[in-house]
TIFI-439179 format. One line per field, with one value per residue: y, x, z of N, C-alpha, C in turn; residue in one letter. Coordinates in Angstrom, 2 decimals, decimal comma. Example, Ala and Ser with C-alpha at 12.3 -4.5 7.8 and 13.67 -1.06 7.14 Angstrom:
nY = (-5,69 -2,25);
nX = (13,19 12,85);
nZ = (7,80 7,08);
caY = (-4,50 -1,06);
caX = (12,30 13,67);
caZ = (7,80 7,14);
cY = (-3,30 0,03);
cX = (13,20 12,90);
cZ = (7,80 7,87);
type = (A S);
//
This chain:
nY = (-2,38 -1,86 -2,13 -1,62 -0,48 0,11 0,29 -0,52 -2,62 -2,24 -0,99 2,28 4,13 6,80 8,25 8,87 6,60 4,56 1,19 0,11 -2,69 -6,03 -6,04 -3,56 -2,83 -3,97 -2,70 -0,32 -0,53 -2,36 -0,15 2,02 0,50 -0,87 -3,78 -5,04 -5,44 -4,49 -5,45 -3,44 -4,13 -1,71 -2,63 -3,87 -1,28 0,43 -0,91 -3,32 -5,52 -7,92 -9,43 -7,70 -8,73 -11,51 -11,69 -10,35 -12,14 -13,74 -12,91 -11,74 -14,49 -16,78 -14,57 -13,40 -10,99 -9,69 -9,41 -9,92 -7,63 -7,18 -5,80 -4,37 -4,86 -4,02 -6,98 -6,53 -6,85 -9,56 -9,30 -10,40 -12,49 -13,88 -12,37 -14,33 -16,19 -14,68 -13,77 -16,39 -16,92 -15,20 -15,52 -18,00 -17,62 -15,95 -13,45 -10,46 -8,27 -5,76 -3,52 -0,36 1,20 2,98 5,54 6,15 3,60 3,67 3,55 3,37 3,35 3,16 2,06 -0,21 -2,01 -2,68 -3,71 -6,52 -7,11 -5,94 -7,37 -9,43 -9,75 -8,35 -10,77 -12,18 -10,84 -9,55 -6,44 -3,40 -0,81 2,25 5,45 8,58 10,26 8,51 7,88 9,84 11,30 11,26 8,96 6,81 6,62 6,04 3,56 2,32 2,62 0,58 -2,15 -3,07 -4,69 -4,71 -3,77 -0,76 1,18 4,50 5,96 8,23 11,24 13,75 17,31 19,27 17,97 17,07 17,80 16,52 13,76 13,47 13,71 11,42 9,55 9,81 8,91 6,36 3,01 1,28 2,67 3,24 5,65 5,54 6,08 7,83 10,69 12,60 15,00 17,05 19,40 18,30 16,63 13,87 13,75 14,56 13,28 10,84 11,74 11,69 9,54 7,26 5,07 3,12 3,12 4,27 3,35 2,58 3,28 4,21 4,74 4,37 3,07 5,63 7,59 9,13 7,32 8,37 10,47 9,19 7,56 9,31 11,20 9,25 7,92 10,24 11,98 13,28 11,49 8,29 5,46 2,89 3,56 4,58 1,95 0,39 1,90 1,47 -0,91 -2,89 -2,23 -2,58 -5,43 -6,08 -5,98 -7,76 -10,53 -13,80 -15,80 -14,51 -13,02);
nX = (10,03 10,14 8,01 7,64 5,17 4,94 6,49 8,82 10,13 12,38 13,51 12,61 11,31 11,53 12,49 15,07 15,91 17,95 18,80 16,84 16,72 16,48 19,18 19,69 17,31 17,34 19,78 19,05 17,11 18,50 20,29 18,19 17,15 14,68 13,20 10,96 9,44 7,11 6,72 5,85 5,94 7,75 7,34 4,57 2,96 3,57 3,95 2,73 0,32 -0,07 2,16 4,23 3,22 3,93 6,46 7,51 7,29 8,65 11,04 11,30 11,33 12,42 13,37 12,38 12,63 10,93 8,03 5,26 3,48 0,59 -0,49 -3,62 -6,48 -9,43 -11,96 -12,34 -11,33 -9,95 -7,37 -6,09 -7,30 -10,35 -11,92 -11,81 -9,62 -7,83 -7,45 -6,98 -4,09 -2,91 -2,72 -1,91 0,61 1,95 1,16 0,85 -0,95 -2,78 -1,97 -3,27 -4,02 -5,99 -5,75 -4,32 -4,16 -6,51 -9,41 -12,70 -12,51 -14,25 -16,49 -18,96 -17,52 -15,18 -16,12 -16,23 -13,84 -13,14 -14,73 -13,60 -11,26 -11,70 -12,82 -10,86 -9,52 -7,36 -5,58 -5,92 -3,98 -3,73 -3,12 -3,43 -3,48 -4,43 -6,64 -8,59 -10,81 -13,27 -14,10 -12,09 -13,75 -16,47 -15,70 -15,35 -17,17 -18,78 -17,64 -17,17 -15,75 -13,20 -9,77 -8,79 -6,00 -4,88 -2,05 0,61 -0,39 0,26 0,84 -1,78 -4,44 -5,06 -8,27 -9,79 -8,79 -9,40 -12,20 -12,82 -11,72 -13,33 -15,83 -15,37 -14,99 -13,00 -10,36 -7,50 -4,37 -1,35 2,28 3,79 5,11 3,29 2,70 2,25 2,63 3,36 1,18 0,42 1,16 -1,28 -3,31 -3,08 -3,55 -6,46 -7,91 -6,23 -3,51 -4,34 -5,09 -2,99 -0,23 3,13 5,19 7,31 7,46 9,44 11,69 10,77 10,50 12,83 13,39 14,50 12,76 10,34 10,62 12,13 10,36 8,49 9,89 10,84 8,89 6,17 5,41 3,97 5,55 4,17 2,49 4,41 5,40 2,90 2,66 4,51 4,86 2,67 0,20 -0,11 0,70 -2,07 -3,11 -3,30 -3,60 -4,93 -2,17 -0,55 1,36);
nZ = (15,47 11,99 9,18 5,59 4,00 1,26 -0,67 -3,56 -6,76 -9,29 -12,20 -12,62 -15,60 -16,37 -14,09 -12,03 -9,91 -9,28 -9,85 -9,05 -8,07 -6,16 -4,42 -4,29 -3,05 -0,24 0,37 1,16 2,84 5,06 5,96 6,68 8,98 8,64 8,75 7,29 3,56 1,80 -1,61 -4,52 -8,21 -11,09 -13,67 -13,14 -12,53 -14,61 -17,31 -17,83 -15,65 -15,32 -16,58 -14,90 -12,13 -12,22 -12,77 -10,58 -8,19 -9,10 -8,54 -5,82 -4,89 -2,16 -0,79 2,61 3,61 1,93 0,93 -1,30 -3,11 -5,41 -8,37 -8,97 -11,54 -13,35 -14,20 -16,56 -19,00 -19,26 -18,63 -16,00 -15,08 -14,01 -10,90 -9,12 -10,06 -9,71 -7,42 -5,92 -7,30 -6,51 -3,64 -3,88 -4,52 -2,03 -2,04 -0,19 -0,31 -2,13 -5,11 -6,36 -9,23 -10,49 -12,13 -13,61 -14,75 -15,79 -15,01 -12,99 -10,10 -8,04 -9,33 -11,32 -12,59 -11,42 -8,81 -8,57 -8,24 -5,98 -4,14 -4,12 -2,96 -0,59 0,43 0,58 2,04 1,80 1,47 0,09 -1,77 -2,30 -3,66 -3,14 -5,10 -6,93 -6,87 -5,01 -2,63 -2,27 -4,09 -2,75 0,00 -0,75 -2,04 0,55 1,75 -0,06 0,34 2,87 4,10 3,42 3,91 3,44 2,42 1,73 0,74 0,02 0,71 1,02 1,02 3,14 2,88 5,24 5,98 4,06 4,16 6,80 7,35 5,99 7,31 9,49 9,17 7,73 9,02 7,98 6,45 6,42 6,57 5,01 5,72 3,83 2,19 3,78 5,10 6,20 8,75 11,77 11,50 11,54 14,58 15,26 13,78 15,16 17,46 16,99 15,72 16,51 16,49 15,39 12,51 10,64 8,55 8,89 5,89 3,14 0,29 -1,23 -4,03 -5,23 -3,58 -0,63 2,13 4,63 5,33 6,14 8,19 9,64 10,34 11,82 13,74 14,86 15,92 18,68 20,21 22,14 22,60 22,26 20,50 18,29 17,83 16,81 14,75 12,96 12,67 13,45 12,90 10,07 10,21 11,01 9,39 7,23 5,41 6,93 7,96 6,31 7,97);
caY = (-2,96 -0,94 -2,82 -0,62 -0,98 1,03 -0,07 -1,24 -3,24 -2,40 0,39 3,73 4,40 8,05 9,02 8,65 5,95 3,65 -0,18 -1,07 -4,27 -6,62 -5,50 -1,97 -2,52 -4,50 -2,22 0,47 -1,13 -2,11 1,39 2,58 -0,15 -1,52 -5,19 -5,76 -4,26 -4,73 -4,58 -4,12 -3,67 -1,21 -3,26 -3,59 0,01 1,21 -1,65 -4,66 -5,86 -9,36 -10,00 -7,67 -9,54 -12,77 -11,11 -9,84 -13,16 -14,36 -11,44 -11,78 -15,69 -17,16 -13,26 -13,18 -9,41 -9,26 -9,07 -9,15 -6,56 -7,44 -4,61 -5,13 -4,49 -4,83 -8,28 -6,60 -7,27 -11,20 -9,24 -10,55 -13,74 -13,37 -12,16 -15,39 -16,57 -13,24 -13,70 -17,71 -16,94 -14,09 -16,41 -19,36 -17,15 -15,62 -12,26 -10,23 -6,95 -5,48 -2,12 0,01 2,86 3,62 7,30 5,46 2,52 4,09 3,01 3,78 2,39 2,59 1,28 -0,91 -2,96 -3,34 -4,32 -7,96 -7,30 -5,47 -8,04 -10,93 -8,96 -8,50 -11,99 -12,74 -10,82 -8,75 -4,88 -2,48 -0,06 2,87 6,66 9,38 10,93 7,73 7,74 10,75 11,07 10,41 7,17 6,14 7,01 5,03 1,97 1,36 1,79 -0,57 -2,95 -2,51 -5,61 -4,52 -3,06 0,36 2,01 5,49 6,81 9,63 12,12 15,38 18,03 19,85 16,97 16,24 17,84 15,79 12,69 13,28 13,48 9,77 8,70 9,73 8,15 4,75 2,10 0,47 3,16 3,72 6,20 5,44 7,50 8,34 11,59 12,32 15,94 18,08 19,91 17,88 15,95 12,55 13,28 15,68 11,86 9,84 11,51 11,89 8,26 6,47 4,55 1,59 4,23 4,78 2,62 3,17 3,35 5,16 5,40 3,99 4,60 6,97 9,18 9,13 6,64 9,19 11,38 8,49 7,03 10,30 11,33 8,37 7,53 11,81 11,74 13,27 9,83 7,22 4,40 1,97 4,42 4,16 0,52 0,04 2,09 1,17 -2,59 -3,50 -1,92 -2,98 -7,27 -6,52 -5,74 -8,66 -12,00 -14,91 -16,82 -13,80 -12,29);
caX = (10,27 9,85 7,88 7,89 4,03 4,98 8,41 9,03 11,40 12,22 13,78 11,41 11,74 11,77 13,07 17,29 16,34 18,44 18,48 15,12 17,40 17,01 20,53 19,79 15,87 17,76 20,88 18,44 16,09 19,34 20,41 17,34 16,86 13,82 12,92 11,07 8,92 5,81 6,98 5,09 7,10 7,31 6,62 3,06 2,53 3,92 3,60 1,37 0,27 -0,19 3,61 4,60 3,19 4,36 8,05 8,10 7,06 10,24 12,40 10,93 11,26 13,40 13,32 11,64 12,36 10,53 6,75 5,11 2,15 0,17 -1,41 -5,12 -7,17 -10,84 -11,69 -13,28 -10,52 -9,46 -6,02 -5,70 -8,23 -11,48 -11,58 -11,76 -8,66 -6,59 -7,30 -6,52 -2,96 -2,57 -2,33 -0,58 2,47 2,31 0,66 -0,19 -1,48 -2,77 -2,10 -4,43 -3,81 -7,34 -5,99 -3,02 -5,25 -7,96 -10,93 -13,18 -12,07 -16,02 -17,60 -18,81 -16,01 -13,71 -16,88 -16,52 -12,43 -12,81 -15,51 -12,87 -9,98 -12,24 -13,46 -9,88 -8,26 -6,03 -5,78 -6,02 -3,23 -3,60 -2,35 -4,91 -3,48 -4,52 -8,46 -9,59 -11,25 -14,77 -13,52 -12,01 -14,63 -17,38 -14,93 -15,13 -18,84 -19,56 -17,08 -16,56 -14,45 -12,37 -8,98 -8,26 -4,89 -4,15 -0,58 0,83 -1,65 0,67 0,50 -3,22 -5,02 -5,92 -9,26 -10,53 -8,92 -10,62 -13,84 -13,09 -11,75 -14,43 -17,27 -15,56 -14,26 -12,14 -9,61 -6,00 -3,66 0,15 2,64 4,26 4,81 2,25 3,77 1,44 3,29 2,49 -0,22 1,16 0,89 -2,95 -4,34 -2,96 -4,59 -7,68 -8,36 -5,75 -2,47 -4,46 -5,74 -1,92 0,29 4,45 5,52 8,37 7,15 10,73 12,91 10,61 10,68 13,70 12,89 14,28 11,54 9,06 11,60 12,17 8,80 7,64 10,67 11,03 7,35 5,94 4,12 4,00 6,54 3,36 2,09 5,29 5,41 1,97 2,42 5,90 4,07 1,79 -1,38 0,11 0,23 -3,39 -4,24 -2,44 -4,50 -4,45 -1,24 0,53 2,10);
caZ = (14,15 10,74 7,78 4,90 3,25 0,30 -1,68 -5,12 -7,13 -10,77 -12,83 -13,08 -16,95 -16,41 -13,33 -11,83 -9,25 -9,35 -10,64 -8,50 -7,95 -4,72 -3,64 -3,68 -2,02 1,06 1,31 1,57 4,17 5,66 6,12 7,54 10,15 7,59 8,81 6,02 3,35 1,19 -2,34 -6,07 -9,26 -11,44 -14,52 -12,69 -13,07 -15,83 -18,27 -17,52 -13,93 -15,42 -16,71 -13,30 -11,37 -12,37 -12,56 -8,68 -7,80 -9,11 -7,44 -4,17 -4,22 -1,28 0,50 3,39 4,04 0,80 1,03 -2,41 -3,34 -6,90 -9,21 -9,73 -12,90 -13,36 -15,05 -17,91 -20,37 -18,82 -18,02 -15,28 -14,99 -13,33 -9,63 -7,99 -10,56 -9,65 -5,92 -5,75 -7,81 -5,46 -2,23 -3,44 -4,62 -0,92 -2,12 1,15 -0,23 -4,02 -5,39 -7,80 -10,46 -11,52 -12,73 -14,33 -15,89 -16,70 -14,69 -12,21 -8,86 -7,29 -10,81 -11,41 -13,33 -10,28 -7,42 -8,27 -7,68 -4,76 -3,22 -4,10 -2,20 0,92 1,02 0,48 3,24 0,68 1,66 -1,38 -1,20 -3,41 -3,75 -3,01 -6,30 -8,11 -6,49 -4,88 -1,13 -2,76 -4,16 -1,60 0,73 -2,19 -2,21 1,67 1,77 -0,78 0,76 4,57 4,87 2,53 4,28 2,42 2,85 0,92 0,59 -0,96 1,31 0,74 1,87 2,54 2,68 6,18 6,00 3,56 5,03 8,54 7,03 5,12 8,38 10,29 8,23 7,90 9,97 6,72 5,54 6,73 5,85 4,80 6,06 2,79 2,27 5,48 5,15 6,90 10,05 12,96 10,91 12,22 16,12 15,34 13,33 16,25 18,99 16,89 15,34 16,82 15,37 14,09 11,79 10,12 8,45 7,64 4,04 2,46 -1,03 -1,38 -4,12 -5,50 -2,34 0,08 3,34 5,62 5,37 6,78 9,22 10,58 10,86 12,77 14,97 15,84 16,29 19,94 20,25 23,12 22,02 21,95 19,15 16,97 17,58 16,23 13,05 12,37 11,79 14,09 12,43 9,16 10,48 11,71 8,46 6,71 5,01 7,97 7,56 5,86 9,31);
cY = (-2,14 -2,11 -1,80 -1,06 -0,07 1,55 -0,40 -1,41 -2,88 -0,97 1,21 3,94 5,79 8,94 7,98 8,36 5,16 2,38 -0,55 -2,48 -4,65 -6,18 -4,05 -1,99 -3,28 -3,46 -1,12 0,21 -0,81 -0,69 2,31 1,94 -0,35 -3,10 -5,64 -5,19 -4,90 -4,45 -4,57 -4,27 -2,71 -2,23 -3,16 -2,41 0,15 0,33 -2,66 -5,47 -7,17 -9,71 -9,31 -8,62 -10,81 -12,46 -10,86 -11,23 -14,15 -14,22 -12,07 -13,41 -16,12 -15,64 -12,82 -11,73 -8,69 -9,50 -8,77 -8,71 -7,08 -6,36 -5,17 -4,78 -4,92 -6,08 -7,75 -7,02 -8,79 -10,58 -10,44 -11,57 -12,72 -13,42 -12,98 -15,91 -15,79 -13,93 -15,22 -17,82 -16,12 -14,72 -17,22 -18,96 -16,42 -13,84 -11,46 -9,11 -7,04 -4,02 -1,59 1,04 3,15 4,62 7,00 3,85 2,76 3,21 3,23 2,91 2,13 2,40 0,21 -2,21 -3,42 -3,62 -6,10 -8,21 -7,08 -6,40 -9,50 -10,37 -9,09 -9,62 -12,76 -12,34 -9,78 -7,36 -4,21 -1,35 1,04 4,48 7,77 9,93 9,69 7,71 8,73 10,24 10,62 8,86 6,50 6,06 5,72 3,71 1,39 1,49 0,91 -1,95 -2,68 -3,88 -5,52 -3,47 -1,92 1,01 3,31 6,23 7,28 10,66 13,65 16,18 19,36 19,51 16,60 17,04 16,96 14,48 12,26 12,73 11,72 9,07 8,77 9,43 6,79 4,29 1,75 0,94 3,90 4,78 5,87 6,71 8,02 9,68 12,66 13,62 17,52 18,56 19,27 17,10 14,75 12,71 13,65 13,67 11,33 10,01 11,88 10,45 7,35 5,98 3,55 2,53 4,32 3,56 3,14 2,55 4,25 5,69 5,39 2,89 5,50 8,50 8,23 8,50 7,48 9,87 10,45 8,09 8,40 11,09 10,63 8,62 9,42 12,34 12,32 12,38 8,94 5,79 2,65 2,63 4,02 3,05 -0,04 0,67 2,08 -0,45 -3,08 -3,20 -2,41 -4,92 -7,08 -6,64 -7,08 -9,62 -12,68 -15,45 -16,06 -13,09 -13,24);
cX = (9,53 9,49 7,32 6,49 4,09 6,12 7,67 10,17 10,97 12,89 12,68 12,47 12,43 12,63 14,58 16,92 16,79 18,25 17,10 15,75 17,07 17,90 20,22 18,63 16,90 18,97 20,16 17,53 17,38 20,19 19,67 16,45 15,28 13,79 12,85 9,80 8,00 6,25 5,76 6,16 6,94 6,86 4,72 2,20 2,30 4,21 2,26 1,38 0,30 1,43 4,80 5,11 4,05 5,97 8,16 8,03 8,37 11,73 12,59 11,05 12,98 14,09 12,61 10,91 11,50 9,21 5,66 3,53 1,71 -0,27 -2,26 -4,99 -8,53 -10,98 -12,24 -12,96 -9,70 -8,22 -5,17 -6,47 -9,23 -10,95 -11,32 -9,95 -7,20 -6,27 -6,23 -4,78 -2,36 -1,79 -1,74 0,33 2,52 1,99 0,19 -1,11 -1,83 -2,80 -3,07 -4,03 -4,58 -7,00 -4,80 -3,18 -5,96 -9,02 -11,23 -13,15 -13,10 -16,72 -17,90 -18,26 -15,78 -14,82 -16,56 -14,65 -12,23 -13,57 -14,46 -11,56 -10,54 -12,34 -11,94 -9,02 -7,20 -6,43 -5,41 -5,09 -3,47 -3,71 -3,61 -4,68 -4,52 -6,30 -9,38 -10,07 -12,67 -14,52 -13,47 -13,02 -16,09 -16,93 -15,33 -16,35 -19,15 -19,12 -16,46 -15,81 -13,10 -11,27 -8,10 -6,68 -4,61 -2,80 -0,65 0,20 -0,81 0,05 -1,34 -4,09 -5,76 -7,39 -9,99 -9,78 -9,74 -12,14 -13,99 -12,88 -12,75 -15,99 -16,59 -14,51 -12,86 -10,85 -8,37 -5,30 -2,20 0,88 3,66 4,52 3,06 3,16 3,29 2,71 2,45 1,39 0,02 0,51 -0,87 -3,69 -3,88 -3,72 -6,01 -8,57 -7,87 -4,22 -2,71 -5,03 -4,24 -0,90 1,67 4,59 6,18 8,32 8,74 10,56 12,26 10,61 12,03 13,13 13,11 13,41 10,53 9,55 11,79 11,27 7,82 8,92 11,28 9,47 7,32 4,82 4,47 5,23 5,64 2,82 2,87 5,54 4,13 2,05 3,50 5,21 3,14 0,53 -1,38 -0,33 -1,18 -4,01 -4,41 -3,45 -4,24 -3,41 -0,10 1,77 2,85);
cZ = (13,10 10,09 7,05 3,92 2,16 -0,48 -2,89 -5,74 -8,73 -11,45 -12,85 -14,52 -17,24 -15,40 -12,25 -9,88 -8,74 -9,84 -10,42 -8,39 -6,48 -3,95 -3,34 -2,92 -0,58 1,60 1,61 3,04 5,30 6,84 7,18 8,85 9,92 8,32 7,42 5,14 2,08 -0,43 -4,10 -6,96 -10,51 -12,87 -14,38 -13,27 -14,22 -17,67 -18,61 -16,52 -14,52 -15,74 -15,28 -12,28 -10,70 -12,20 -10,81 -8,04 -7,68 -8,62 -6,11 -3,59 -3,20 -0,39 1,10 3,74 2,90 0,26 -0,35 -2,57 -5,14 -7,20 -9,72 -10,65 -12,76 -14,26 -16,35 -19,24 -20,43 -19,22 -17,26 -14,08 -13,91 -11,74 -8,91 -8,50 -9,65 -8,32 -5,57 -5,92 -6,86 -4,06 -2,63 -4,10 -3,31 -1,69 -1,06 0,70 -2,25 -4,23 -6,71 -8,31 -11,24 -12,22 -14,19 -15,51 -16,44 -16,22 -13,57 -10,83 -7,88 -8,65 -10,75 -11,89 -12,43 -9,18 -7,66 -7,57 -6,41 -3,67 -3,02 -2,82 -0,66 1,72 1,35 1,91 3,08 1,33 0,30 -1,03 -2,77 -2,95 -3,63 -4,68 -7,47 -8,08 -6,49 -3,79 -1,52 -3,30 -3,53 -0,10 0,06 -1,88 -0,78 1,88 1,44 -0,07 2,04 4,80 4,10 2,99 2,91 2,64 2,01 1,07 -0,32 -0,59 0,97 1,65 2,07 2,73 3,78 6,45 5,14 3,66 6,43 8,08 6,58 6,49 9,72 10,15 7,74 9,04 9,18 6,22 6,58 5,81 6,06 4,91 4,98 2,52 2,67 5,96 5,53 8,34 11,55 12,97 11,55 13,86 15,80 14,96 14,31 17,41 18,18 16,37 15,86 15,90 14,56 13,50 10,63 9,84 7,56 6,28 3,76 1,18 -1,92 -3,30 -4,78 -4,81 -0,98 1,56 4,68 5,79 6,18 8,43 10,10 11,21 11,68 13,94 15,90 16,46 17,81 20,26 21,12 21,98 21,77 20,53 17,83 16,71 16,87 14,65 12,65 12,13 12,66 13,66 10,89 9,16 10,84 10,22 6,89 6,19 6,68 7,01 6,97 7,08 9,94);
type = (X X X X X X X X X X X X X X X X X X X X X X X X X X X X X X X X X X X X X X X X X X X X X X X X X X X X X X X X X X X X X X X X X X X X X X X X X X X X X X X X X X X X X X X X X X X X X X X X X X X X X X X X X X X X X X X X X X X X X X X X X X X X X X X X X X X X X X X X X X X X X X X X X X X X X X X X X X X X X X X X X X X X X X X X X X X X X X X X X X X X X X X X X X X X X X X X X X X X X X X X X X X X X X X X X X X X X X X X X X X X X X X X X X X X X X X X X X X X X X X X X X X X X);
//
């Protein structure tokens, strides 16, 4: 089973991918033999995570295959209510995951601003999903010190990268990588036999990047068929709130 930790629903303003509609995120899944898939919206991003939010919420209601992701913010500007507020609203709309765009918001994702967000997220259960472009391996590296219960995931790793991923993954317990464009030669099987598959979690980076590329990279994979079953979703549900899986 494929769950896709790294979709989104919503027009992109700038770039020719389609509606971002429900119908097109399922006939796509569809397509690629997708169960079911983690999504944010772009609104989140690229406008304001607080009216986002509240919008995907309304998308995603009554679709199972439809998994919804929130976009933090630090509380400094009562965006997006204080941490405990965010978190609470988070779970009783069925929130499993939260995404971040420190580089894209403007703020420091180990500052102290966002520690009281990131301590509410941990205590909560929530995994932090965010783009190496948007952090940085010191960041991310910073973030899961401060907060070791705090499930990290980075997608978007490109190509280049796995030296200074090893090093993050071999100094914490906390931090996954998404296999998003995960576009190293052979990088996929080299992190499996070196950390493991609970270490890796799929994501298509879908519709901004083409799902074959992930799908074909896991399921052509020279990997034990317990391997691709764990990071096609099984390391993803481990990483889940209780009650969200």
């Amino acid at each position: 089973m494929l769950i896709d930790a790294d979709a989104m629903l919503g027009r992109h303003p700038r770039r020719d991918t389609g509606t971002g509609s429900i119908t097109e995120a399922l006939d796509r899944m569809d397509r690629f033999g997708i169960a079911e898939a983690v999504v944010s919206h772009t609104l989140s991003w690229l406008h304001d995570p607080a009216t986002g939010n509240r919008e995907l919420l309304d998308l995603v209601a009554g679709r199972p295959r439809l998994r919804p992701c929130w976009v933090m913010l630090p509380d400094t500007c009562g965006e997006t209510g204080t941490p405990a507020e965010f978190v609470a609203a988070a779970l009783a709309g069925g929130v499993c995951a939260v995404r971040a765009y420190p580089a894209d918001h403007g703020y420091d994702l180990a500052g102290g601003d966002c520690a009281s967000m990131l301590a509410a997220l941990a205590d909560a259960g929530l995994p932090l999903l965010v783009d190496a472009a948007q952090a940085g391996w010191p960041t991310v590296e910073s973030v899961a010190a401060a907060h070791p219960g705090l499930r990290v995931v980075v997608g978007g790793i490109g190509y280049r990268q796995l030296r200074q991923a090893a090093g993050v993954l071999s100094r914490t317990g906390n931090v996954h990588l998404g296999l998003a464009n995960l576009s190293s030669h052979c990088g996929l099987e080299w992190l499996v036999d070196r950390y493991g598959a609970g270490r890796i979690v799929f994501g298509t980076g879908a519709p901004l990047r083409d799902p074959a590329e992930a799908v074909t990279r896991l399921l052509w994979a020279e990997l034990d068929d317990a391997d691709v079953a764990a990071i096609g979703s099984g390391t993803l549900l481990g990483l889940l709130p209780v009650g969200a899986v």
